[in-house]
C-alpha positions in Angstrom: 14.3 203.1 64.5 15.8 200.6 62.0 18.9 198.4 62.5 22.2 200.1 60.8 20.7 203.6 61.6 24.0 206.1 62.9 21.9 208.8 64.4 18.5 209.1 66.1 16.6 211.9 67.8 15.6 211.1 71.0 12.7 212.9 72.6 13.7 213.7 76.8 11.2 213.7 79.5 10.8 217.5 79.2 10.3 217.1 75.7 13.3 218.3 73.7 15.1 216.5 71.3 18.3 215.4 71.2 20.4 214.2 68.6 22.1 210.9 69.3 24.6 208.4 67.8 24.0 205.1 67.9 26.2 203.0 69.0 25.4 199.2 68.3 22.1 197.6 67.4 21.4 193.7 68.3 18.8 191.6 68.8 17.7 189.2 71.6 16.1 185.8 70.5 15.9 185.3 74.7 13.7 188.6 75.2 12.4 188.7 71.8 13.2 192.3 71.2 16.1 194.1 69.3 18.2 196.7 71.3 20.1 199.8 70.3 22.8 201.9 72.8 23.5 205.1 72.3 25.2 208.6 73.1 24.5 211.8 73.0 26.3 213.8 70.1 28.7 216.2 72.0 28.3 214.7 75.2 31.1 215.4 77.2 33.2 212.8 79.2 33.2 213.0 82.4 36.2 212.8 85.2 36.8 209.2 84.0 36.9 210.2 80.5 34.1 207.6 80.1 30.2 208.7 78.3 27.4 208.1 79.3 25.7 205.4 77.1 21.5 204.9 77.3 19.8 201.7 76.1 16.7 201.5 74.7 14.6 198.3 73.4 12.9 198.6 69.9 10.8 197.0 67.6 12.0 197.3 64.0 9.6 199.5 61.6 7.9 198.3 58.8 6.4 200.2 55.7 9.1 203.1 56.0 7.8 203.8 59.9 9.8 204.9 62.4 10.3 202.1 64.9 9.6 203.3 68.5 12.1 203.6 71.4 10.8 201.7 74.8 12.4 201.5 78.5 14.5 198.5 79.4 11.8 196.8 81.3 13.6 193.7 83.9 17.2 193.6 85.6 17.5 190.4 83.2 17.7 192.5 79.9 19.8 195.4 82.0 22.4 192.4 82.5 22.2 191.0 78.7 22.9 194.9 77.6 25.4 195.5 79.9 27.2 191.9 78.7 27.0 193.1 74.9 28.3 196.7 75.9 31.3 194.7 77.6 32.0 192.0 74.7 31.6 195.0 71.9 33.8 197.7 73.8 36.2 194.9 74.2 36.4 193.9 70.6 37.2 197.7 70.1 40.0 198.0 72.3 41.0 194.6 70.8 41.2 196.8 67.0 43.2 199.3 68.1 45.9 197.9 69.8 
């Protein structure tokens, strides 16, 4: 995983892949980790027309290496993410207006 990536393949805990676009990437000077959210490609909406997004925390590859997806580990980085979700899906509805 590297920042500016659009897709990744994400590996379920049956072990199948799935394609996914990524969403946003950040980082967190406060957690020291960078973040990215993402969907899966074709996921449908559901009643509320909304998709389910999944966050994942990352440390950035080096040499060419894939960086490796980990679990959102505290309620204090599930709060940060779901801030930066908020401020970025407000700048969007902000654009197209």
């Amino acid at each position: 995983m590297e920042h500016g990536e659009k897709h990744i393949t994400v590996v379920d805990e049956n072990g199948d892949e799935q394609l996914c676009e990524v969403l946003f990437t950040f980082e967190s000077e406060e957690f020291g980790k960078s973040y990215v959210l993402y969907y899966p490609i074709g996921a449908e909406e559901d009643d509320n027309e909304e998709i389910e997004i999944h966050a994942s925390s990352f440390i950035p590859a080096e040499d060419g290496q894939a960086g490796e997806l980990q679990p959102i580990e505290t309620e204090e980085e599930w709060d940060m993410i779901e801030e930066m979700l908020n401020t970025f899906l407000g700048e969007e509805e902000e654009e197209e207006e």
